[in-house]
Chimera marker file (.cmm) of the C-alpha trace (Angstrom):
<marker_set name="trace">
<marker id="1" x="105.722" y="94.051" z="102.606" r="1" g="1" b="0" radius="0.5"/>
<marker id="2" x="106.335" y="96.602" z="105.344" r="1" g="1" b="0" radius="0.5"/>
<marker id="3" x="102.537" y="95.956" z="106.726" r="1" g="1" b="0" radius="0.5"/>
<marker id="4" x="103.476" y="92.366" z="107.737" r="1" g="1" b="0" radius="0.5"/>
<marker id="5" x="105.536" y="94.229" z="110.472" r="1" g="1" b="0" radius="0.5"/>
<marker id="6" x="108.674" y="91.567" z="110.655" r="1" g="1" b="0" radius="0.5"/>
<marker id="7" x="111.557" y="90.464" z="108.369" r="1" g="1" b="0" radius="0.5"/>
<marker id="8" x="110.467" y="88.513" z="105.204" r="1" g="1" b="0" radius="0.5"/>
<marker id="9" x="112.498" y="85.352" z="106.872" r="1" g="1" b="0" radius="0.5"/>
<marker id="10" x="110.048" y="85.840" z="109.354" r="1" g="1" b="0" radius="0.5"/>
<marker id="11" x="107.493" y="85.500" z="107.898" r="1" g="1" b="0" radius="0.5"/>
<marker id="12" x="107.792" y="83.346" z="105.289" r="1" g="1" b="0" radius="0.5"/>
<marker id="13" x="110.540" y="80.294" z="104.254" r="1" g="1" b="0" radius="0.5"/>
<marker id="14" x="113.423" y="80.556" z="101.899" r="1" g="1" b="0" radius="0.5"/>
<marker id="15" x="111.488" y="79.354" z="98.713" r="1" g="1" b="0" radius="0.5"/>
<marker id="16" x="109.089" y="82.358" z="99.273" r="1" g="1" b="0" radius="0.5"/>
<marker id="17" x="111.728" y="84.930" z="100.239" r="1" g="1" b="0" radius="0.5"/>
<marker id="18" x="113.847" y="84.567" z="97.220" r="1" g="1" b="0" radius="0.5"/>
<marker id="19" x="110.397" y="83.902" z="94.838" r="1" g="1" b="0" radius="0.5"/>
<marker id="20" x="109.277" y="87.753" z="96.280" r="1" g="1" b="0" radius="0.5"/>
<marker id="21" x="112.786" y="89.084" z="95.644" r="1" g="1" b="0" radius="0.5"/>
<marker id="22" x="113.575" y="87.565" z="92.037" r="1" g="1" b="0" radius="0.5"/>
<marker id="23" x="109.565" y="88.803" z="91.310" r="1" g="1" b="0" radius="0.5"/>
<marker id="24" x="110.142" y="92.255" z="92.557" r="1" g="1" b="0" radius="0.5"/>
<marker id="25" x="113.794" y="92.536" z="90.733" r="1" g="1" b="0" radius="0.5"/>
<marker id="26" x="111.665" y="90.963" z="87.840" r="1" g="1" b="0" radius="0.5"/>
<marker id="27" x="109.139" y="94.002" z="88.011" r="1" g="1" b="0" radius="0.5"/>
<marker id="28" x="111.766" y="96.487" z="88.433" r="1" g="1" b="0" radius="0.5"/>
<marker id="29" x="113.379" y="95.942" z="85.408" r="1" g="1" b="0" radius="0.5"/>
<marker id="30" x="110.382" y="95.693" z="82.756" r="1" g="1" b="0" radius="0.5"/>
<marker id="31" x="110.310" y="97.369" z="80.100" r="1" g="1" b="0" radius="0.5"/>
<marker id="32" x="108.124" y="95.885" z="78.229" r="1" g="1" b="0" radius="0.5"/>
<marker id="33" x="106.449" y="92.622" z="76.899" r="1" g="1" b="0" radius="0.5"/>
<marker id="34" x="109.169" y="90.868" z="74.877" r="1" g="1" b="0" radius="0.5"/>
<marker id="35" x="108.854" y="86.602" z="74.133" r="1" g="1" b="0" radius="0.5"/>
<marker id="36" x="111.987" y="86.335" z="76.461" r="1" g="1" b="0" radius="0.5"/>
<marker id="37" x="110.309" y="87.929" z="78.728" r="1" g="1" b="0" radius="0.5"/>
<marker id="38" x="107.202" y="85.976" z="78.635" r="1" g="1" b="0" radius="0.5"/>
<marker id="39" x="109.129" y="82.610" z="78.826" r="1" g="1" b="0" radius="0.5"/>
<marker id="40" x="110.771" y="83.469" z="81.556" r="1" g="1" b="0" radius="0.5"/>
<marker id="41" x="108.191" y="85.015" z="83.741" r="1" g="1" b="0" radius="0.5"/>
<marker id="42" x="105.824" y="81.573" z="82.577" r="1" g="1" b="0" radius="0.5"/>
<marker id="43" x="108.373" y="79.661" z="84.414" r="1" g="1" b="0" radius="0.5"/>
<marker id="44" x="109.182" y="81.764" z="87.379" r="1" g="1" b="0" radius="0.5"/>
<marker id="45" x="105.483" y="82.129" z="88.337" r="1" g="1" b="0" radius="0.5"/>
<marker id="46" x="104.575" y="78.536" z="87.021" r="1" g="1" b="0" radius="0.5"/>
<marker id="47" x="104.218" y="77.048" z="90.491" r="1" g="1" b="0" radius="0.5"/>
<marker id="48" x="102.872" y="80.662" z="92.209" r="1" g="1" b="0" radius="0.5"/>
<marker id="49" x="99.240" y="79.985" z="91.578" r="1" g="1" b="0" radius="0.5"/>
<marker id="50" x="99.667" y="76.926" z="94.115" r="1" g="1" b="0" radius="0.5"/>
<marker id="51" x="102.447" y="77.983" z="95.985" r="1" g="1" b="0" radius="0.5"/>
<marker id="52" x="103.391" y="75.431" z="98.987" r="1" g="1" b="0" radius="0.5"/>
<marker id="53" x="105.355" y="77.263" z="102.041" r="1" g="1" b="0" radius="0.5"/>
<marker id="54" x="106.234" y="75.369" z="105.232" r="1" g="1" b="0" radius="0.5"/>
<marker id="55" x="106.193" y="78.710" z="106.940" r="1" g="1" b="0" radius="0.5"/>
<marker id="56" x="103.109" y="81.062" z="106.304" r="1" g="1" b="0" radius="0.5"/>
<marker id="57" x="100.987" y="78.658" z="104.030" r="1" g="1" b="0" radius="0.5"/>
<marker id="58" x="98.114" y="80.534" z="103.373" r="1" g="1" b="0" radius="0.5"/>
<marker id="59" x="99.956" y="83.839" z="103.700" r="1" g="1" b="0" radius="0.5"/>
<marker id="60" x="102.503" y="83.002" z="101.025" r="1" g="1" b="0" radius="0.5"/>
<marker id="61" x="99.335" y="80.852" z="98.920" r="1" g="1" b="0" radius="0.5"/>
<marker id="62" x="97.474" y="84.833" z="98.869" r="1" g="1" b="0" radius="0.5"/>
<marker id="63" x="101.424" y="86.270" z="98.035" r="1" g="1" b="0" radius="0.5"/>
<marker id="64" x="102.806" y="84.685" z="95.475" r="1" g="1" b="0" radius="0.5"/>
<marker id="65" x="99.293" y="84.566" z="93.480" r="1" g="1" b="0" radius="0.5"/>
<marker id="66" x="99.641" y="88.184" z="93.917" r="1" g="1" b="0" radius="0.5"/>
<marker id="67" x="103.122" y="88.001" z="91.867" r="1" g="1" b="0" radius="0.5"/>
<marker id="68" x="101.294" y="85.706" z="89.476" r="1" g="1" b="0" radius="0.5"/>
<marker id="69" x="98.424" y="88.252" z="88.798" r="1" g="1" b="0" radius="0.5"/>
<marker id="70" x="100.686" y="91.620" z="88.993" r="1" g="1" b="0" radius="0.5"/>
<marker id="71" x="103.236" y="89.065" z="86.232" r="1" g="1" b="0" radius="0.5"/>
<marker id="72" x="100.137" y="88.340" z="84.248" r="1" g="1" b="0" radius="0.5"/>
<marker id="73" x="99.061" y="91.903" z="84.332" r="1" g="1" b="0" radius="0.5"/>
<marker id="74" x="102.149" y="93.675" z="83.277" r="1" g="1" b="0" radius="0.5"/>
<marker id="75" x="102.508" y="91.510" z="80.210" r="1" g="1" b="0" radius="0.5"/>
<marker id="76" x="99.113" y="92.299" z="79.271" r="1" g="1" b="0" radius="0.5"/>
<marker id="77" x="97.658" y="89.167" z="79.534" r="1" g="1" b="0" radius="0.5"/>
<marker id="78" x="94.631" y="90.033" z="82.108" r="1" g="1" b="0" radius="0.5"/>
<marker id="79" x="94.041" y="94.067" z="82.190" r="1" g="1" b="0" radius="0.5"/>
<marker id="80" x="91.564" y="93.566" z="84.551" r="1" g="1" b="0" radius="0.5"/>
<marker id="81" x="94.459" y="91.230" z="87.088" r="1" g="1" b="0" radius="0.5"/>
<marker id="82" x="95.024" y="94.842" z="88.785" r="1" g="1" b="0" radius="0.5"/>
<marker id="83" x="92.013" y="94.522" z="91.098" r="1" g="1" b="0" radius="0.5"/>
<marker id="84" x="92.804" y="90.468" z="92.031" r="1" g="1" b="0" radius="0.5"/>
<marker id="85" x="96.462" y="92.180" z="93.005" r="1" g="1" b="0" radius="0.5"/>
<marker id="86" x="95.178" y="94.291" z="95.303" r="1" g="1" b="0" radius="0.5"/>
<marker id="87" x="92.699" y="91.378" z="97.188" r="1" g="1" b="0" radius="0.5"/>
<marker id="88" x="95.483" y="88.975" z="97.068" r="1" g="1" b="0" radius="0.5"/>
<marker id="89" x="97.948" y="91.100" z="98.626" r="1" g="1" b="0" radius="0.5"/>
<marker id="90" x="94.875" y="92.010" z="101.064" r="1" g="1" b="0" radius="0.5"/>
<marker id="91" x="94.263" y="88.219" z="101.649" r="1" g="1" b="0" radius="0.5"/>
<marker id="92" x="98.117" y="87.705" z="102.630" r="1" g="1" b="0" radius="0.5"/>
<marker id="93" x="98.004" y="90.570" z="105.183" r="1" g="1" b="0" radius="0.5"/>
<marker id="94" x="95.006" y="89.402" z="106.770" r="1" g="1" b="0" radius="0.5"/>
<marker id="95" x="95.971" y="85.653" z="107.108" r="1" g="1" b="0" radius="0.5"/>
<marker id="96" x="99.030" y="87.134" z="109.299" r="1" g="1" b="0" radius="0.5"/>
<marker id="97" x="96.152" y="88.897" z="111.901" r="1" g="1" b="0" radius="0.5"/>
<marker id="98" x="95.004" y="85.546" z="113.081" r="1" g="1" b="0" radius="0.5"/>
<marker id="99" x="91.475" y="86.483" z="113.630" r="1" g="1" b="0" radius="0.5"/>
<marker id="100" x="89.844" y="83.846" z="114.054" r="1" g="1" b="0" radius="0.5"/>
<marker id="101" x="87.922" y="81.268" z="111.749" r="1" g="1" b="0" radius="0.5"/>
<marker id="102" x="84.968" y="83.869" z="111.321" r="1" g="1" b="0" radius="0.5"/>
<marker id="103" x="86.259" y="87.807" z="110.733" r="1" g="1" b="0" radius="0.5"/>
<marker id="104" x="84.404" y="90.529" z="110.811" r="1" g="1" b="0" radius="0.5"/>
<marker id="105" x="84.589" y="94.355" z="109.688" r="1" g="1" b="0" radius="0.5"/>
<marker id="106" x="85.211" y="95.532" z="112.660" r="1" g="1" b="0" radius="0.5"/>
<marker id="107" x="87.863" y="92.840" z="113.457" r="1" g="1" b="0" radius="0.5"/>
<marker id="108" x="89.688" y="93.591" z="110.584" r="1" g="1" b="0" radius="0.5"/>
<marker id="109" x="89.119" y="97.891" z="111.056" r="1" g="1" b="0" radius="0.5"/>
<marker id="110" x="90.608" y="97.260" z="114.443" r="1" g="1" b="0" radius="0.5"/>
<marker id="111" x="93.353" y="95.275" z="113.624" r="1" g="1" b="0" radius="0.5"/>
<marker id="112" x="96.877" y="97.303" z="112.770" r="1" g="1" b="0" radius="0.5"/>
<marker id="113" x="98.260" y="95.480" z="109.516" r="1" g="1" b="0" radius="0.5"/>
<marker id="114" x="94.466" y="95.440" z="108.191" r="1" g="1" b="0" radius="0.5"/>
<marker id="115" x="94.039" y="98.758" z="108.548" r="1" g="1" b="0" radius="0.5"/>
<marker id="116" x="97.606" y="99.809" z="107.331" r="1" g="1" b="0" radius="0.5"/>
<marker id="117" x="97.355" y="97.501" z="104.491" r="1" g="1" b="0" radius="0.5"/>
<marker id="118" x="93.652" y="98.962" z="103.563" r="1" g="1" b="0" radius="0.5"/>
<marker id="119" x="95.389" y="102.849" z="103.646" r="1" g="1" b="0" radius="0.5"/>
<marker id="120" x="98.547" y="101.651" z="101.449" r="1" g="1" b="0" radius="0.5"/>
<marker id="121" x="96.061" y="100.053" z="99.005" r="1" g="1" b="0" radius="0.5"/>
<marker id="122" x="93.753" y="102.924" z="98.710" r="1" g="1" b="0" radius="0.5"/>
<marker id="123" x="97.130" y="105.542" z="98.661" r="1" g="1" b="0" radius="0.5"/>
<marker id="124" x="97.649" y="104.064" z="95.521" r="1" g="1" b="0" radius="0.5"/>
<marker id="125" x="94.178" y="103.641" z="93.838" r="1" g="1" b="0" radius="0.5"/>
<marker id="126" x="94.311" y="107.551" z="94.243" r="1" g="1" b="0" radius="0.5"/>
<marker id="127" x="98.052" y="107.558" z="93.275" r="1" g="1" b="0" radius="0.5"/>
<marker id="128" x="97.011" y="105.527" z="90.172" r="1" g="1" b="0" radius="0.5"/>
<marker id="129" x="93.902" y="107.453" z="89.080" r="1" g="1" b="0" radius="0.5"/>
<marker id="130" x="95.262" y="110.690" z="90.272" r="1" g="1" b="0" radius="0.5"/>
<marker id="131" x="92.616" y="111.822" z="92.903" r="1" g="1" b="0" radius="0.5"/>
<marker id="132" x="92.168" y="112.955" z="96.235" r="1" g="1" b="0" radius="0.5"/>
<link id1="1" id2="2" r="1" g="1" b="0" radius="0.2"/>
<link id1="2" id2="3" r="1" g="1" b="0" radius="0.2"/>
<link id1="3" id2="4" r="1" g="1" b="0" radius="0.2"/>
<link id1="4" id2="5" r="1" g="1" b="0" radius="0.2"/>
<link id1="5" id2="6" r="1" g="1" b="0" radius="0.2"/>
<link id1="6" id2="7" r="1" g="1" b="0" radius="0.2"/>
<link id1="7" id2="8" r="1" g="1" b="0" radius="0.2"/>
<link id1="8" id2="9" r="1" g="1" b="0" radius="0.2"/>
<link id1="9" id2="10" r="1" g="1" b="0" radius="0.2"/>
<link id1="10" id2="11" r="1" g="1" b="0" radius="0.2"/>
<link id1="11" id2="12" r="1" g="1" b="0" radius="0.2"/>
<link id1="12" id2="13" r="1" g="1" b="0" radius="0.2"/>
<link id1="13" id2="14" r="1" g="1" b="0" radius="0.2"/>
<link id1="14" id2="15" r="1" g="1" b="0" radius="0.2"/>
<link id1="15" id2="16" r="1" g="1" b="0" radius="0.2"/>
<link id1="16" id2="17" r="1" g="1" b="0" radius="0.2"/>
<link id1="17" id2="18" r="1" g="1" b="0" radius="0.2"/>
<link id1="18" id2="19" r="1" g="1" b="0" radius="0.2"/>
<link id1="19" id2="20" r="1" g="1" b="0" radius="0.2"/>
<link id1="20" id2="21" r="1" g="1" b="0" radius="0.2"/>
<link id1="21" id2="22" r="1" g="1" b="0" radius="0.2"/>
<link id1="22" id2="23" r="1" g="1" b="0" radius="0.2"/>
<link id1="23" id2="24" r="1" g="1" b="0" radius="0.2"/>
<link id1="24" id2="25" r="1" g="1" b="0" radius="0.2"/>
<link id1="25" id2="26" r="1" g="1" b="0" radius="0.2"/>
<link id1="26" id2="27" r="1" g="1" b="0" radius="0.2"/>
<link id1="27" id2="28" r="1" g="1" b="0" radius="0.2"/>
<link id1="28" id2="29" r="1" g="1" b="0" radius="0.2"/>
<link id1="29" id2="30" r="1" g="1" b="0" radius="0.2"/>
<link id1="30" id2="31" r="1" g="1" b="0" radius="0.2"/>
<link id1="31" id2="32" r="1" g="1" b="0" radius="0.2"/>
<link id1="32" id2="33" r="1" g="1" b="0" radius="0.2"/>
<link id1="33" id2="34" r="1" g="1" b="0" radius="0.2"/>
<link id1="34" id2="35" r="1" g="1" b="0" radius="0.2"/>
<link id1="35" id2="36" r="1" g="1" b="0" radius="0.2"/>
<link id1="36" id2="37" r="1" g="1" b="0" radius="0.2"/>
<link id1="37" id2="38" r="1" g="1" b="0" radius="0.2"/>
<link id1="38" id2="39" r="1" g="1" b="0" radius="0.2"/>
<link id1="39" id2="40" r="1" g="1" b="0" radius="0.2"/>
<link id1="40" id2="41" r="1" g="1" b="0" radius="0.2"/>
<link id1="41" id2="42" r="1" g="1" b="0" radius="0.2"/>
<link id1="42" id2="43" r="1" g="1" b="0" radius="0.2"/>
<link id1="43" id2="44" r="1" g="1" b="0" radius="0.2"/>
<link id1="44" id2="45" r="1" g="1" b="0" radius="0.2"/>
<link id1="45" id2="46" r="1" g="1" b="0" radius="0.2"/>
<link id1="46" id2="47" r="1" g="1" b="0" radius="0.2"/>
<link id1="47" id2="48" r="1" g="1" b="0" radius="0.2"/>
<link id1="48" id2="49" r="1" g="1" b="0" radius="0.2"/>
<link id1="49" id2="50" r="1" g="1" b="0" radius="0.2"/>
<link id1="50" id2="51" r="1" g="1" b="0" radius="0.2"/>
<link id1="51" id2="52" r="1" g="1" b="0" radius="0.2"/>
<link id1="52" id2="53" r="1" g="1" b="0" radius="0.2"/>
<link id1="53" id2="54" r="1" g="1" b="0" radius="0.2"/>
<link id1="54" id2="55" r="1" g="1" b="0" radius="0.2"/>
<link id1="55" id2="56" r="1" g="1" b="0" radius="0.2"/>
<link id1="56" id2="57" r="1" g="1" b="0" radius="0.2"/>
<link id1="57" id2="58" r="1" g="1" b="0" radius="0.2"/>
<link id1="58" id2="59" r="1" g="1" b="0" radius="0.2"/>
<link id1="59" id2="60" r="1" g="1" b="0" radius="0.2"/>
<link id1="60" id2="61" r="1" g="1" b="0" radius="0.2"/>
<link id1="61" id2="62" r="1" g="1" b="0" radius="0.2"/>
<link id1="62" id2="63" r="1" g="1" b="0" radius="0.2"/>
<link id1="63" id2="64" r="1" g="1" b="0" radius="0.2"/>
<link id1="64" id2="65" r="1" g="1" b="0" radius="0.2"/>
<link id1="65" id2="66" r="1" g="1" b="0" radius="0.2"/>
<link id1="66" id2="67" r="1" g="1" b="0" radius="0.2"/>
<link id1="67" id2="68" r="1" g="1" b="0" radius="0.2"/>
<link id1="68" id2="69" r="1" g="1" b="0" radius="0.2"/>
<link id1="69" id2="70" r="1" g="1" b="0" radius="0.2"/>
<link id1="70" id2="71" r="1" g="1" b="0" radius="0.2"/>
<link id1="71" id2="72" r="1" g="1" b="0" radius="0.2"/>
<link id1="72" id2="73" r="1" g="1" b="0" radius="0.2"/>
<link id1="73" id2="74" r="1" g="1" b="0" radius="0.2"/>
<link id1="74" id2="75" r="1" g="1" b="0" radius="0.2"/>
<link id1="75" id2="76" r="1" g="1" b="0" radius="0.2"/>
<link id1="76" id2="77" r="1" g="1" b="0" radius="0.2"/>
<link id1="77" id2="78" r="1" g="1" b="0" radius="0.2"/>
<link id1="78" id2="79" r="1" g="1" b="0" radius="0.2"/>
<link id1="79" id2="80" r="1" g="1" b="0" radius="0.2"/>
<link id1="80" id2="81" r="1" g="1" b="0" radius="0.2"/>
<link id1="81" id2="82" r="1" g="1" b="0" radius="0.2"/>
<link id1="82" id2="83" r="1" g="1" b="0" radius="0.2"/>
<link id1="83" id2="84" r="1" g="1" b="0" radius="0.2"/>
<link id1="84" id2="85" r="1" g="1" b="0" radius="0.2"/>
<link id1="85" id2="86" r="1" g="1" b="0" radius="0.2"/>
<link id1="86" id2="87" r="1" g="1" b="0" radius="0.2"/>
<link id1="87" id2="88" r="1" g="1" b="0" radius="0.2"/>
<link id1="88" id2="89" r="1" g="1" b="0" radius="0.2"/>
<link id1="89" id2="90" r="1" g="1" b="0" radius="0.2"/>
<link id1="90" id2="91" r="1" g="1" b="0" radius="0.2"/>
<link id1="91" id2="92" r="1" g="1" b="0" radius="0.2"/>
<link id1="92" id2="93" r="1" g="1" b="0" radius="0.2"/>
<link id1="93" id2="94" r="1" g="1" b="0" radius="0.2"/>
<link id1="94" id2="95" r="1" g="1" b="0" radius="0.2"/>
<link id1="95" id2="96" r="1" g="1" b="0" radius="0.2"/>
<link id1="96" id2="97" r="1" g="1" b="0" radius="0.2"/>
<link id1="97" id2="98" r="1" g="1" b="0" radius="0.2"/>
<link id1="98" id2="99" r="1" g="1" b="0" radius="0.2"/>
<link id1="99" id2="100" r="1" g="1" b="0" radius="0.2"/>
<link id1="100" id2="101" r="1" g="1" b="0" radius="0.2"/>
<link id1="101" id2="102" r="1" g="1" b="0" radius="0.2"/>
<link id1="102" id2="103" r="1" g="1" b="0" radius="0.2"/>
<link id1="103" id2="104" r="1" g="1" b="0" radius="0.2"/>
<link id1="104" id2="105" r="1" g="1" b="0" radius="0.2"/>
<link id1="105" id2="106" r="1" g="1" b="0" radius="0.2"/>
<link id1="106" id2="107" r="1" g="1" b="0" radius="0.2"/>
<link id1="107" id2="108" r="1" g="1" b="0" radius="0.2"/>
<link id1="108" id2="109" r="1" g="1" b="0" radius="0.2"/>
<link id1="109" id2="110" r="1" g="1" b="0" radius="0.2"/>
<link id1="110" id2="111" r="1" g="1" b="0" radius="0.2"/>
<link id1="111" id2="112" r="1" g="1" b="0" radius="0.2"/>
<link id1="112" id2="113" r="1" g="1" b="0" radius="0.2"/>
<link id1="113" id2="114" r="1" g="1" b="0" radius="0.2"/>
<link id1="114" id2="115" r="1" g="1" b="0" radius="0.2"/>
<link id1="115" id2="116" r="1" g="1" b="0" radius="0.2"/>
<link id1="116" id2="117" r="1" g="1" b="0" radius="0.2"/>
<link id1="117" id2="118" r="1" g="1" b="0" radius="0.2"/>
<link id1="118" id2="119" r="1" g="1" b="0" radius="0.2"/>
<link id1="119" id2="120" r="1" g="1" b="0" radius="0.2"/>
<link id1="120" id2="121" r="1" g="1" b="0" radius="0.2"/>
<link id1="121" id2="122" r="1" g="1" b="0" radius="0.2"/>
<link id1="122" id2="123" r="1" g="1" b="0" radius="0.2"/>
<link id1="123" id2="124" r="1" g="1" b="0" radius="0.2"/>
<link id1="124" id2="125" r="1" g="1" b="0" radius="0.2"/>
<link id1="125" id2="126" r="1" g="1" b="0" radius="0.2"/>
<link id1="126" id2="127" r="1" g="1" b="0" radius="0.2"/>
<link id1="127" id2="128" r="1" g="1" b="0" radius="0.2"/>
<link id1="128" id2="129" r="1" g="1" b="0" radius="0.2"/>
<link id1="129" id2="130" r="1" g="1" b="0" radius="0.2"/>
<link id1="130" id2="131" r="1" g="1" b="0" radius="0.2"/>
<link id1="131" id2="132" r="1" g="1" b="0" radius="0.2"/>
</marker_set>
C-alpha cells in the first residue's frame, strides 16, 4: 500500500478502505483453514472479484481481486493464486501511473510506483524462496 504514495482515503472510497482493512486484519489473524473461517472469508470476498469503487475503479477492480486470490490462497483453495497476487497487486499500482492507453517497458521502468512496486514484489519472491 505504501507504493500508491497517498492515504488509502485517497486513493480509494470508503467501501474499499474498510474492505482492505477488515482483509488485512482477516490475514493477520489466520491460523489456519477452519469451516468458520471459510464461511466467513466466502462472504467478505464474495463481491471482490467484481469490486465497484466510485473512486479508483480499476485500481480497486486489480485490489480487491488481489484480497480475493491471497483469501483463496491461504485457505488452500488455489496453491498456484500466489503468482495472480502478485500481478493483481502489480495491475492496481500501475492503473494509479496514468500512462496512457498504450504502456510500455520503459514507461513503466521509468515511472516511480512501477518501479517501487516491481522491487517490493521481487524483495519478497527472494524473501519467500530464501535467495539472493
Amino acid at each position: 500500500m505504501t507504493v500508491y504514495g497517498l492515504p488509502l482515503d485517497e486513493v480509494f472510497d470508503d467501501s474499499t478502505v474498510t474492505l482492505y482493512r477488515r482483509a488485512l486484519d482477516e490475514f493477520r489473524s489466520f491460523t489456519g483453514t477452519t469451516d468458520a473461517v471459510q464461511e466467513e472469508w466466502d462472504l467478505l470476498f464474495a463481491d471482490a472479484w467484481d469490486w465497484q469503487d466510485s473512486t479508483s475503479p480499476f485500481t480497486a477492480a486489480s485490489l480487491c481481486q488481489a484480497l480475493a486470490q491471497y483469501a483463496d490462497f491461504l485457505l488452500g483453495e488455489a496453491p498456484e493464486e500466489l503468482l495472480e497476487v502478485l500481478s493483481s497487486c502489480y495491475e492496481s499500482v500501475l492503473n494509479t501511473a496514468s500512462l496512457g492507453r498504450t504502456v510500455t517497458v520503459d514507461a513503466e521502468r521509468g515511472h516511480p510506483r512501477c518501479r517501487r512496486a516491481v522491487e517490493l514484489q521481487l524483495a519478497l519472491i527472494r524473501e519467500v524462496c530464501g535467495s539472493d
